[in-house]
C-alpha positions, 0 to 999 in steps of 0.5 A: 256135169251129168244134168247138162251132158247129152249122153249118147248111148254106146250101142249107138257108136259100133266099133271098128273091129279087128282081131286076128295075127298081125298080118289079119289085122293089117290087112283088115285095116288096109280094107278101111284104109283105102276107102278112106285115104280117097276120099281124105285126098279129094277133100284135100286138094279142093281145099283153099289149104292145099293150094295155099301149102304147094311147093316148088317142084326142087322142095318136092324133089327134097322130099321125095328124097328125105321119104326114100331115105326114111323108108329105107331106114324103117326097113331095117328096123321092120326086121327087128320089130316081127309084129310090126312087119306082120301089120304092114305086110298084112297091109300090102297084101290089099291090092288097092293099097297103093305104094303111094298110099302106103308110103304116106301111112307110115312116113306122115307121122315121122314127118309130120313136124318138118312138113307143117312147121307147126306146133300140133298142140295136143294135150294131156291132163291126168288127175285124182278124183276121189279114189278114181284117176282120170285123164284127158286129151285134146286131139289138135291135129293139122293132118287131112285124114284127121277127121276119120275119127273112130273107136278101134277094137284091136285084138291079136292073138295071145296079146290083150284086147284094147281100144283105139279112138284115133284117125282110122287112117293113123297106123297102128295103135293110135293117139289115144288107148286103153286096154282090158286092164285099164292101162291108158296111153295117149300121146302127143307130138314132141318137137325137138331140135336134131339135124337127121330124123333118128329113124324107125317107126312111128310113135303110135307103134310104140302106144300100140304096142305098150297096150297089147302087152303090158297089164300096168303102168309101171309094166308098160314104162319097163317095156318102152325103156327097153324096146328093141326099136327106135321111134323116128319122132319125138313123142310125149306119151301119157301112161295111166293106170289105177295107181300111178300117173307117168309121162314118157318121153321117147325120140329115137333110141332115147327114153325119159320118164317123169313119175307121179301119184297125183296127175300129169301134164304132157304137151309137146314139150320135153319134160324129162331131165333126160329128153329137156335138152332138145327141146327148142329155145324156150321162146321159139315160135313155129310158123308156115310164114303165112301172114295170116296165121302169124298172132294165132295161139296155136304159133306160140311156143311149146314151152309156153303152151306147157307153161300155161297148163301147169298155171291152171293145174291146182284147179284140176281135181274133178272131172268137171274142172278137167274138162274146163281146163281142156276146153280152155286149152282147145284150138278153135281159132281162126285157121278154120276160117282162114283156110277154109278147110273145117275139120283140118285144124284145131281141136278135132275132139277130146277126149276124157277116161275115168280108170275106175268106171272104165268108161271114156267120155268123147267131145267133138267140141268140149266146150259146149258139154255134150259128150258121147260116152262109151263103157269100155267093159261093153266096147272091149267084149264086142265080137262083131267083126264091122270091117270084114276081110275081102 
């Protein structure tokens, strides 16, 4: 792998970074924030995508009323979860950071299942290689600020220092994240039937809030069983460390484990004897009801999806065998061309950890080799502050 791989350097790539209380923090990301969301929006609603998507305006009465609902919920939840509502009060105090940008935020993540009726198809995939661990991600993301992509050094005082490569506009933590101890978390969008959203915050509290406290993984499994908090989307969350592998399942106030020493996989499938339950029928397919995107792969059914990873998962025993089998599960499909809208479907990049080297490989399109490599040691002792306070 190393002869056809275009390493680029990590001093290439300087790291958004934010240190401080949560409320620091908050506002720090809100300064980013706000400057990006506009930039997303026009993006967004030039697209043939946007236009495409309009609703009627009782659909869009319906959810502003289910948002209003959700927000209040999460309210309730904000005075039981102090860092949390540090973060985000830390947010509001940027004056730019307007109600409605503020709103999406935190309710687009919640929301994101209803509002796309897609399965996202994110992936994880850990293995053993040698004496190492390794796990990787495919990040699929139907979501118009997903192409902000950025590594995020996050440290709040008295807590450990981690990592974040995930949208800078994402709240929180992130999808993919690794701490100084070399705890890994990624996580993927787990769809389930329910009737009412549960409730309470995003998944991506939860991956923020297991690396900025937890030194392992079984440390970090313990800590999501017994949060004080419910999480108002299903979530499959990859757990990685030196020595063990587990996937964490979590939907409201429910938590299921799977446990391993050799590897994992995780989609957007319930797994756990405790969660299985609510996944979908298993030939259920998810749908805009658009013509066009009615063969394409991604529509295919969760169950399906997992059942075509686990069919490959003795071949996976190296890096270069983990990185074919997340360029065979890639989404780089039709939408684009459908819809015009480049970054805003498909696979938006991958991404790949080796525990023992401490180092990520980052692929903007893994099938074609080249990655951008960052040495972890070197990205979690930057000191530099690039997104500074006004």
């Amino acid at each position: 792998m190393e002869s056809n791989r275009n390493q680029e350097s990590i001093m290439n790539h300087s790291p958004y970074v934010f240190e401080g209380s949560s409320f620091e923090i908050g506002r720090q990301h809100a300064l980013m924030v706000v400057e990006k969301y506009e930039q997303a929006r026009q993006t967004l609603e030039n697209s043939p995508y946007w236009q495409r998507l309009k609703k009627p305006w009782p659909w869009k009465i319906l959810q502003k009323l289910q948002g209003y609902y959700l927000i209040t919920l999460l309210q309730k939840q904000l005075d039981r979860v102090r860092p949390a509502s540090d973060y985000l009060n830390g947010m509001l105090s940027v004056p730019e950071m307007k109600p409605s940008i503020y709103y999406f935020l935190l309710l687009s993540e919640v929301l994101g299942a209803d509002r796309t009726r897609v399965v996202q198809g994110c992936c994880g995939v850990g293995c053993k290689s040698g004496e190492s661990r390794l796990l990787g991600k495919n990040f699929d993301y139907q979501y118009p600020l997903a192409p902000y992509q950025g590594a995020i050094v996050r440290q709040e005082k008295s807590q450990f220092r981690y990592v974040a490569f995930s949208p800078v506009l994402m709240p929180f933590g992130g999808q993919f994240c690794v701490n100084e101890h070399g705890l890994a978390v990624s996580y993927n969008y787990a769809y389930y039937r329910k009737g009412n959203h549960p409730g309470g915050l995003p998944a991506s509290y939860l991956v923020h809030d297991l690396c900025r406290s937890c030194q392992s993984a079984e440390e970090a499994v313990l800590r999501a069983k017994q949060r004080n908090y419910p999480i108002g989307n299903g979530a499959s969350l990859a757990v990685v460390d030196s020595q063990d592998f587990y996937v964490v399942e979590v939907v409201g106030e429910k938590t299921g484990v799977v446990h391993s020493k050799s590897g994992l996989l995780n989609t957007n499938h319930f797994i756990s004897d405790e969660l299985a339950p609510f996944n979908f029928p298993d030939s259920t397919r998810f749908s805009l009801q658009i013509p066009e995107l009615e063969q394409l792969p991604i529509l295919e059914s969760s169950y399906e999806r997992l059942r075509k990873l686990r069919n490959r998962a003795d071949r996976i025993h190296s890096l270069e065998t983990l990185q074919a089998t997340l360029g065979e599960s890639t989404d780089k499909n039709g939408m684009n061309n459908i819809f015009q809208t480049g970054p805003f479907w498909g696979t938006i990049s991958s991404y790949i950890f080796n525990v023992a080297e401490m180092t990520v490989y980052e692929f903007k399109d893994i099938r074609n080799g080249q990655a951008t490599v960052y040495d972890l040691k070197t990205l979690l002792s930057s000191s530099s502050l690039i997104c500074s306070q006004k």
